[in-house]
C-alpha positions in Angstrom: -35.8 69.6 -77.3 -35.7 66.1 -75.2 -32.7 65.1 -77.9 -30.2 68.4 -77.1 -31.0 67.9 -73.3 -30.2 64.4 -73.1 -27.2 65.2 -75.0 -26.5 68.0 -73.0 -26.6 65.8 -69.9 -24.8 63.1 -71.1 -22.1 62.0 -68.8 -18.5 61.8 -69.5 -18.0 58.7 -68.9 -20.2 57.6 -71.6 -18.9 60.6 -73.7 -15.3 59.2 -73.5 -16.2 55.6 -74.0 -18.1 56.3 -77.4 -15.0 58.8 -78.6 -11.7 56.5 -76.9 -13.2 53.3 -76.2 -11.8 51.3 -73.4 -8.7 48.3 -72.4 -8.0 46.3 -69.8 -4.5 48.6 -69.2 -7.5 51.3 -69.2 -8.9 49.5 -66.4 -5.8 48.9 -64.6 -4.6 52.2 -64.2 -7.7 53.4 -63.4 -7.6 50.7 -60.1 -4.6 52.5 -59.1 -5.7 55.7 -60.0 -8.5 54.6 -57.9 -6.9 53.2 -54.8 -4.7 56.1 -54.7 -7.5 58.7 -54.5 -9.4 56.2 -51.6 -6.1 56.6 -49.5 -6.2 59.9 -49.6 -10.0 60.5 -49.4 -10.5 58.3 -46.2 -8.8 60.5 -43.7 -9.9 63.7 -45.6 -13.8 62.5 -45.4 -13.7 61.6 -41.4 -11.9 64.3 -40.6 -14.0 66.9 -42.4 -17.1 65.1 -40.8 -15.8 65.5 -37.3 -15.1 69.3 -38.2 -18.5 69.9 -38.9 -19.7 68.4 -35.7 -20.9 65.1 -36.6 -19.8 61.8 -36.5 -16.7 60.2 -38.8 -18.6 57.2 -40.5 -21.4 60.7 -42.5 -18.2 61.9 -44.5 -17.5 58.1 -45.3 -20.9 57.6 -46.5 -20.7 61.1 -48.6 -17.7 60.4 -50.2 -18.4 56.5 -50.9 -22.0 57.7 -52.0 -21.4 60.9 -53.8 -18.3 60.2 -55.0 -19.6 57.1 -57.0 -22.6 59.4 -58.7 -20.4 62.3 -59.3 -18.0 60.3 -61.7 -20.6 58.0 -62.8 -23.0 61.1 -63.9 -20.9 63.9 -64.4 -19.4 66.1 -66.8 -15.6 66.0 -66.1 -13.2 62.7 -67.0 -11.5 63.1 -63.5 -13.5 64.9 -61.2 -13.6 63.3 -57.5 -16.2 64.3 -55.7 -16.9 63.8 -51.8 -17.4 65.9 -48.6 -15.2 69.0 -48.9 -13.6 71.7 -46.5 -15.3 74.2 -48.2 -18.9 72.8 -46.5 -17.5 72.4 -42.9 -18.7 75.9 -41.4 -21.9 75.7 -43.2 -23.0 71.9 -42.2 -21.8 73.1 -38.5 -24.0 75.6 -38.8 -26.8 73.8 -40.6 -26.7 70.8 -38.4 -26.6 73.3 -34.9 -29.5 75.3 -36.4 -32.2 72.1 -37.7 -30.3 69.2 -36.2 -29.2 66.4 -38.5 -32.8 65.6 -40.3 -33.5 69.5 -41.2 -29.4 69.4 -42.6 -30.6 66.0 -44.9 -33.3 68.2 -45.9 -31.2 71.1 -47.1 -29.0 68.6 -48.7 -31.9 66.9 -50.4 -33.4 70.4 -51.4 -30.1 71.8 -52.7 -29.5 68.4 -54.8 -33.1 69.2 -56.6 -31.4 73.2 -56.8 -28.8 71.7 -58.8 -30.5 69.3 -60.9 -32.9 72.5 -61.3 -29.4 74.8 -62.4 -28.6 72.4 -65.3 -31.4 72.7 -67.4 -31.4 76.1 -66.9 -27.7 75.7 -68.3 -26.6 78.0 -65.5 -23.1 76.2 -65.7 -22.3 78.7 -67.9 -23.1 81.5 -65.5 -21.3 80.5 -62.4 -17.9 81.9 -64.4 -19.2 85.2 -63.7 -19.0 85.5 -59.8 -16.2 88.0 -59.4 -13.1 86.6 -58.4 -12.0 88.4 -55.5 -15.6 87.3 -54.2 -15.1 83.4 -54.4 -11.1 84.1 -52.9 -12.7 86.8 -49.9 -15.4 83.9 -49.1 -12.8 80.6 -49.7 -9.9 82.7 -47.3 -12.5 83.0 -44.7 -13.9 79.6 -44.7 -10.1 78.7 -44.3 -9.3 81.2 -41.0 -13.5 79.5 -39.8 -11.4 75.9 -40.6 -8.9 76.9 -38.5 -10.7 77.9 -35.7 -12.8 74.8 -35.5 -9.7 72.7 -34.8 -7.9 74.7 -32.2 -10.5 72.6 -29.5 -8.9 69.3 -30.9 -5.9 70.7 -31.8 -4.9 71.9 -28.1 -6.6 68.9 -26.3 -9.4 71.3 -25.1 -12.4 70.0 -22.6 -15.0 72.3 -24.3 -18.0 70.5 -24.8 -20.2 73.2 -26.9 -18.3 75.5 -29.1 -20.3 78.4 -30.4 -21.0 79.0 -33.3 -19.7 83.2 -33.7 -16.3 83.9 -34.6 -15.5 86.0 -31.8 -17.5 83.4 -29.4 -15.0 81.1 -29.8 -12.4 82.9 -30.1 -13.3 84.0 -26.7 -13.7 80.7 -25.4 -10.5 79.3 -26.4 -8.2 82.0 -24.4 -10.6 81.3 -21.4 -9.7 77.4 -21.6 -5.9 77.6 -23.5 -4.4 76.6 -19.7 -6.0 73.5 -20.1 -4.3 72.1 -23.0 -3.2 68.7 -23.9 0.8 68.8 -24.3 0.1 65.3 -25.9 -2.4 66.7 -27.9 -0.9 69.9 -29.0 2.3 67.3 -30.0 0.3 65.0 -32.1 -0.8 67.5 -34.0 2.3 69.8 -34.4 3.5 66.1 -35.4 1.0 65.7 -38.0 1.6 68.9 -39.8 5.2 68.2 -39.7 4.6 64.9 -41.2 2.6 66.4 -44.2 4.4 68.9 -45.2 7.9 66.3 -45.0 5.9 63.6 -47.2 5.0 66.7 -49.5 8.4 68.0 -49.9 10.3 64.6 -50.1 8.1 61.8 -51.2 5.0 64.0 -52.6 3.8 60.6 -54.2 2.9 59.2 -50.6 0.1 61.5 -49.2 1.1 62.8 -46.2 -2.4 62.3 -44.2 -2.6 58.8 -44.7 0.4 58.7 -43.4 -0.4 60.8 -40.4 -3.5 58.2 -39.7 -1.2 55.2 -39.8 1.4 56.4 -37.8 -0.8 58.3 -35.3 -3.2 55.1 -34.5 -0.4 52.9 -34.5 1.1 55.6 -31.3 -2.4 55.7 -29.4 -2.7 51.4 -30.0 1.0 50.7 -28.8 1.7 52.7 -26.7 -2.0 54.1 -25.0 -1.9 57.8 -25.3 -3.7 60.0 -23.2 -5.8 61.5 -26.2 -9.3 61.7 -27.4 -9.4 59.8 -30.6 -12.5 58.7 -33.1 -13.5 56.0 -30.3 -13.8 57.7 -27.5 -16.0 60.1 -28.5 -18.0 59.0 -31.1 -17.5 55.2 -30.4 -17.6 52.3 -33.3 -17.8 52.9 -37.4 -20.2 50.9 -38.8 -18.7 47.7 -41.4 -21.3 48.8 -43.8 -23.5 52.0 -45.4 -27.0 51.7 -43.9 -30.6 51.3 -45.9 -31.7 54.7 -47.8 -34.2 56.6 -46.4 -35.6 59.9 -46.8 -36.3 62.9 -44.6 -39.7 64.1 -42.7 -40.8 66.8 -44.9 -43.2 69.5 -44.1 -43.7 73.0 -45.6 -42.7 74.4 -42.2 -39.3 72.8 -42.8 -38.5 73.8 -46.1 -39.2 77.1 -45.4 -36.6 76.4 -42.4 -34.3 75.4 -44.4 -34.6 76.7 -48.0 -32.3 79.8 -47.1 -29.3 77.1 -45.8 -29.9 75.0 -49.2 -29.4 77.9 -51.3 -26.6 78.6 -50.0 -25.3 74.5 -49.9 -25.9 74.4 -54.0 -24.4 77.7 -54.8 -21.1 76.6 -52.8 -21.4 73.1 -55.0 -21.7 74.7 -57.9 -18.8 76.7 -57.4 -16.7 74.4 -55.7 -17.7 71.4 -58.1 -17.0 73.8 -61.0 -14.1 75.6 -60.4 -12.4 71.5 -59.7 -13.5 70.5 -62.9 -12.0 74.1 -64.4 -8.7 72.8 -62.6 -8.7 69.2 -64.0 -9.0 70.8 -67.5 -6.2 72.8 -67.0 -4.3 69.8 -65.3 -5.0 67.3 -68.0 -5.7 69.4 -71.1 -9.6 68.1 -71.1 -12.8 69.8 -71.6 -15.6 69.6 -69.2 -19.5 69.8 -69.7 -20.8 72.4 -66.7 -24.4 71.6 -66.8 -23.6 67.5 -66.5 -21.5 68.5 -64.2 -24.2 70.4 -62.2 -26.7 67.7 -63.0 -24.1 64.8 -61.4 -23.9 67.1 -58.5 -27.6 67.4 -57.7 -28.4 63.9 -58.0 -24.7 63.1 -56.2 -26.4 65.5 -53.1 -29.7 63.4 -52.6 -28.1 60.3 -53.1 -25.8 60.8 -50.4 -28.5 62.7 -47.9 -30.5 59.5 -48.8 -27.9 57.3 -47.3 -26.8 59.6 -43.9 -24.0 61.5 -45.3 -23.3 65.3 -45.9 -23.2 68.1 -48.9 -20.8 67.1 -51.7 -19.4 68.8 -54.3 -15.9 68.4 -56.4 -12.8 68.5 -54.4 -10.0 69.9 -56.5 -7.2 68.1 -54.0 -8.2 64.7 -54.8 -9.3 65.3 -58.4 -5.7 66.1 -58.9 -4.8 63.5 -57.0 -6.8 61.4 -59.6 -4.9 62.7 -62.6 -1.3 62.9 -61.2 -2.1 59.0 -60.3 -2.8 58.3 -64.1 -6.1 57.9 -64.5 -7.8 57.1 -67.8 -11.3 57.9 -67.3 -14.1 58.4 -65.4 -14.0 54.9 -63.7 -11.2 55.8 -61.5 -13.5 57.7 -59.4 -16.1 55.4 -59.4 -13.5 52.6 -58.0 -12.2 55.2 -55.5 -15.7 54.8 -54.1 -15.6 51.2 -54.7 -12.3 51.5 -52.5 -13.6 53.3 -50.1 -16.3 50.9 -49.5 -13.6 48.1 -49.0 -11.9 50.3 -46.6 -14.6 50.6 -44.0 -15.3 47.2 -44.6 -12.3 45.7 -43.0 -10.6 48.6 -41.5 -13.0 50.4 -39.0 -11.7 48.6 -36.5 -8.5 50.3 -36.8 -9.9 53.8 -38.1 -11.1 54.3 -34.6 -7.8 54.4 -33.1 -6.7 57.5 -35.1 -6.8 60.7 -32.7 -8.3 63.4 -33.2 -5.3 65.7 -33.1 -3.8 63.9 -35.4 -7.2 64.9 -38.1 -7.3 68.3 -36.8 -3.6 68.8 -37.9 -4.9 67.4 -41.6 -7.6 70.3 -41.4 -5.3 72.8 -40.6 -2.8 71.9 -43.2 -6.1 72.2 -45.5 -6.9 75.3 -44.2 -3.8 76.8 -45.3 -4.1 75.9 -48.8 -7.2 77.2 -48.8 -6.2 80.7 -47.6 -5.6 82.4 -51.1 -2.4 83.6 -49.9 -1.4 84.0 -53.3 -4.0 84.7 -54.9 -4.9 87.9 -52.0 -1.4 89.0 -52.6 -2.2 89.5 -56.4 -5.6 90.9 -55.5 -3.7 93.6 -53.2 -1.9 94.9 -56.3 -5.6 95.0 -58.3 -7.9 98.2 -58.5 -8.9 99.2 -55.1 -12.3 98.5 -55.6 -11.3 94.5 -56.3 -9.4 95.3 -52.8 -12.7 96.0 -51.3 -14.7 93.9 -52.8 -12.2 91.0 -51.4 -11.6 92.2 -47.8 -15.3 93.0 -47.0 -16.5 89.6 -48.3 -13.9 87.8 -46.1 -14.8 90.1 -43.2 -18.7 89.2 -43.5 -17.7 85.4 -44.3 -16.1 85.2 -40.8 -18.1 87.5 -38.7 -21.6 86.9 -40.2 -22.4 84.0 -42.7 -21.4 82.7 -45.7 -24.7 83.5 -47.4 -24.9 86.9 -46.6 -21.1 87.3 -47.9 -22.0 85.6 -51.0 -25.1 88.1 -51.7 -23.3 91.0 -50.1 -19.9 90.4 -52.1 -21.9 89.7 -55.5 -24.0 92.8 -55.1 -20.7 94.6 -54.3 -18.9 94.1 -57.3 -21.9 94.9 -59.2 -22.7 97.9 -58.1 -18.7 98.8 -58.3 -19.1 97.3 -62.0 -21.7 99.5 -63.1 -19.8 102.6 -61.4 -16.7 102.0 -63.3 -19.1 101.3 -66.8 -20.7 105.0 -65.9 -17.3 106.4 -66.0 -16.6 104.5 -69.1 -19.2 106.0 -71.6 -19.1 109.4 -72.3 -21.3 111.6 -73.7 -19.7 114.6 -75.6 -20.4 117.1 -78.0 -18.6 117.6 -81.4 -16.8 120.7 -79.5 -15.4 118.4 -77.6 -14.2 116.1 -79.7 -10.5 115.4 -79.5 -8.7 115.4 -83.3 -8.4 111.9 -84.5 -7.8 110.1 -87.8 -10.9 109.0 -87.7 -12.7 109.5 -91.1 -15.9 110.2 -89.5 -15.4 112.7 -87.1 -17.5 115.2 -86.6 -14.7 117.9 -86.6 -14.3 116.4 -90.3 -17.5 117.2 -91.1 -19.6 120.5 -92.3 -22.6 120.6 -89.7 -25.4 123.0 -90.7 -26.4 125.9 -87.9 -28.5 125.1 -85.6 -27.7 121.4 -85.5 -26.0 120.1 -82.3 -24.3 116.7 -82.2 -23.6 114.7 -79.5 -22.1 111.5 -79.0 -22.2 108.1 -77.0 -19.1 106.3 -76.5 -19.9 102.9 -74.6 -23.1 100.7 -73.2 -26.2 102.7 -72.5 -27.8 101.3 -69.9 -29.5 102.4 -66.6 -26.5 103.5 -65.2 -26.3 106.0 -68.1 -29.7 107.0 -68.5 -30.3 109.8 -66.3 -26.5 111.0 -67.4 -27.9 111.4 -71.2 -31.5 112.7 -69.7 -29.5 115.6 -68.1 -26.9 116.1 -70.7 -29.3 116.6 -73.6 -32.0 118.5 -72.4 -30.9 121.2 -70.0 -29.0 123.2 -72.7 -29.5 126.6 -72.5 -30.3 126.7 -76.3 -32.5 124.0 -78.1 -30.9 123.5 -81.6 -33.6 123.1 -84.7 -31.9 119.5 -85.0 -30.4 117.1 -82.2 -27.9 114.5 -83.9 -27.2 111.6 -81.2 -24.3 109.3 -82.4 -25.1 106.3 -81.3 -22.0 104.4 -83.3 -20.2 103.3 -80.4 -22.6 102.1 -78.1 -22.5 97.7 -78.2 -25.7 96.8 -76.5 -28.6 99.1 -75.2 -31.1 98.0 -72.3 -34.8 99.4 -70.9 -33.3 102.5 -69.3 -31.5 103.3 -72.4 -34.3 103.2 -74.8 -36.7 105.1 -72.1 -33.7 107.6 -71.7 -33.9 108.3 -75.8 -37.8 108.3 -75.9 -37.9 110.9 -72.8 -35.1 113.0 -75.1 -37.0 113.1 -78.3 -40.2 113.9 -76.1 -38.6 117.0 -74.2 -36.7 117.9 -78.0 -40.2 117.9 -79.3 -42.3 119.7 -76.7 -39.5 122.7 -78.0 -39.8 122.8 -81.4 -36.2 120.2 -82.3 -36.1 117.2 -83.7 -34.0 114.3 -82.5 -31.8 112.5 -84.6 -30.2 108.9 -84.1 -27.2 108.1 -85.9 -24.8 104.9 -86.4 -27.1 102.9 -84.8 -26.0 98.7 -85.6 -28.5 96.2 -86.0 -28.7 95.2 -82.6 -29.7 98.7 -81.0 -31.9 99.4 -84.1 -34.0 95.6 -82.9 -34.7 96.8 -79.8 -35.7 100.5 -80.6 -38.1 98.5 -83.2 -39.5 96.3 -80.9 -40.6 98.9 -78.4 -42.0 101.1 -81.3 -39.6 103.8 -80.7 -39.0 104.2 -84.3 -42.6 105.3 -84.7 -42.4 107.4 -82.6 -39.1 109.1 -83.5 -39.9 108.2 -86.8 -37.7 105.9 -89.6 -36.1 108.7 -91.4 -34.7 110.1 -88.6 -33.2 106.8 -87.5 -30.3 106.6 -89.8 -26.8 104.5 -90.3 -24.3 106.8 -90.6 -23.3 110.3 -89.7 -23.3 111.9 -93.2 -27.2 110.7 -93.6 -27.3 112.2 -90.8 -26.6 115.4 -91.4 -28.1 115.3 -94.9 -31.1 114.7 -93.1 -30.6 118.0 -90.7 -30.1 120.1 -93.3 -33.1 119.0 -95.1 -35.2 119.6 -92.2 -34.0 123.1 -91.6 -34.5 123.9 -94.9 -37.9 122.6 -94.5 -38.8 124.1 -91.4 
């Protein structure tokens, strides 16, 4: 047991060095690999900090923290991991609610969540959240994005910005006349800027360029903008001494709602990245590592004062379209990072805040699922739904609630669409088919009905056979259920058989099963419903079946 779960667990990185070994040209493209993903992560992590209302050096620390444990412990060769878009509206939110401590709490907590989800191998299961769930919740995250930089974005003197949708939205017509045209320039600028550097040199990425330029504008020539020093004042050279969090019931409780919902979004987030560096780079991942490196990746970094990580799909492709070899390029990029803030604050302060609200927005946009929605809008309506009420909820109430409220959605749609699947029919109505073993090929004695189940029966079902089979105006002698074509059976479905033979026998019939498969047959043994229906009226095939009908007629 300890021997498959350390196995399980294993990281990549050790994975790849027993299976490919390693080279010093290894090691040099992955320093370049590296420093390519640094230059892209360090305006990414301040800015994503600053969107989620705290200061630049937390989304530093996360990425320099959580980026080194992610690749170091994980379960994909070129995941980067760091502070993502995906987590600005709930830190916000988080960090509003508890303050900073009670956010370190829920990061701490949803770490332990995660470490918690991979030995439960729930890696597996996160595949099965409905896709227009995770595209309704990721679009509205992106329009949420959006709206948190219009204040920075237009120069705006709001000092609190509330938290509701509407709220803000409010706010921000009230106080439009009071933009910054210098403001609202730098960041037109910006966006212009990153989508050029996309377009003509995509190798350069556009928001480091945006920082250079933009600090260099407010240094030289003294804009009249807010930038990175004027409101939150100096970086600090170094990442300060780990400590951990005040912890008291009364806080957990507090927060325990907020932490679910931080290490379902890693989980997804992390997972979905490593799903997109597979298909990038032809690689396999290991989703419970992954989930592992991701939990112990979220305490580390709420240990030392940064935010929820997770994988970030921009800069893990970032990683491979660099050249990286292995997981050490994402363990240098923190390395990098570190380096960075080292000898660089100084001059990270200078960069306005336009100019990284322009970055967000660009962000925002490829987060919107433009693409994917318009695919979505051509799905079953029900997928339509399912995606529109979900984004709706994930703007307008909380990104919790849409989660639970999407999820539940989709099942409940599921399980109506599987109702409508199975039938259950009689022989009359049994369409001609060159099926050998249709009924309307075979003689069935008087007095012997035969229905059939075509699909799961399961609790959706249940009441549906109940119904079917036992309000007939006439009670045959003999009741032949086909069960043939049903794949998997659950409680509901077993009680549903047992209340059948019950009612069948209270009237004088008996209840036959036929072409039930080994797996149905377990489970109808393992609640004693054979007993009680009894083994030779549990049979394999329809001609036994009948053979076993006519016998007891003749017997009765």
């Amino acid at each position: 047991m300890i021997k498959s779960t350390l196995h399980m667990l294993e990281p990549k990185l050790i994975t790849f060095f027993k299976k490919y070994g390693y080279t010093k040209s290894d090691f040099v493209k992955d320093i370049l690999s590296g420093l390519s993903v640094a230059i892209v992560a360090l305006p990414l992590a301040m800015a994503i900090a600053i969107a989620s209302n705290l200061p630049p050096e937390r989304g530093l620390f996360t990425a320099i923290v959580a980026g080194f444990l992610i690749s170091a412990l994980g379960g994909s060769r070129f995941q980067i991991g760091g502070p993502t878009a995906a987590f600005i509206v709930t830190v916000a939110t988080v960090a509003m609610k508890h303050g900073y401590e009670g956010l370190v709490l829920a990061t701490s907590i949803a770490g332990i969540l995660l470490i918690i989800m991979a030995f439960v191998k729930a890696g597996e299961l996160i595949k099965f959240i409905p896709y227009p769930v995770i595209t309704g919740f990721t679009s509205g995250i992106a329009l949420l994005i959006l709206f948190s930089q219009l204040k920075d974005f237009f120069g705006l003197p709001i000092e609190n910005m509330p938290p509701d949708f509407i709220e803000k939205l409010v706010l921000y017509v009230q106080n439009l006349h009071l933009a910054n045209p210098v403001a609202v320039a730098v960041a037109v600028i910006s966006i212009i800027v990153i989508f050029f550097m996309k377009t003509n040199y995509p190798r350069i990425p556009g928001p480091i360029v945006v920082v250079v330029l933009s600090a260099l504008a407010v240094y030289l020539f003294g804009l009249p903008i807010e930038t990175i020093e004027s409101r939150f004042g100096e970086i600090p050279s170094m990442l300060p001494s780990p400590s951990l969090p005040d912890i008291s019931f009364e806080k957990i409780r507090a927060v325990f709602p907020d932490a679910v919902t931080i290490a379902v979004l890693a989980a997804i987030e992390s997972l979905l990245s490593a799903v997109v560096a597979d298909g990038m780079a032809g690689t396999k991942h290991k989703p419970n590592t992954e989930l592992f490196a991701q939990g112990v990746a979220n305490i580390g970094s709420s240990m030392f004062g940064g935010l929820p990580a997770t994988g970030a799909i921009a800069r893990t492709a970032t990683n491979i379209k660099a050249g990286a070899v292995s997981p050490i390029s994402g363990i240098l990029h923190a390395v990098w990072l570190l380096v960075f803030m080292l000898l660089l604050s100084p001059f990270i302060v200078k960069v306005p805040l336009a100019a990284l609200s322009g970055i967000l927005i660009v962000i925002a946009w490829n987060m919107s699922e433009i693409k994917h929605i318009k695919s979505i809008m051509k799905a079953p309506r029900a997928d339509r739904a399912v995606l529109f009420i979900t984004f709706a909820l994930t703007v307008l109430v909380d990104l919790n609630f849409a989660i639970q409220t999407g999820i539940s959605l989709a099942a409940i749609l599921f399980i109506n669409s599987m109702m409508k699947s199975t039938k259950i029919r009689s022989y009359d109505e049994e369409e001609e088919t060159d099926d050998p073993d249709s009924i309307n090929k075979k003689i069935v004695p008087e007095s012997v009905e035969v229905y059939e189940i075509q699909g799961p029966l399961f609790f959706g079902i249940a009441e549906k056979l109940i119904d079917a089979l036992t309000n007939m105006e006439i009670t045959p002698k003999v009741f032949i259920l086909r069960l043939r074509l049903v794949p998997m059976i659950d409680a509901a479905g077993l009680h549903a058989i047992d209340t059948v033979h019950e009612r069948l026998k209270n009237r004088g019939s008996t209840l036959i099963l036929s072409g039930v498969n080994r797996d149905v047959n377990k489970y109808i043994h393992k609640t004693g419903l054979d007993k009680r229906i009894g083994e030779d009226n549990i049979l394999d095939h329809i001609d036994k079946a009948l053979n076993r009908a006519s016998y007891l007629i003749d017997n009765i």
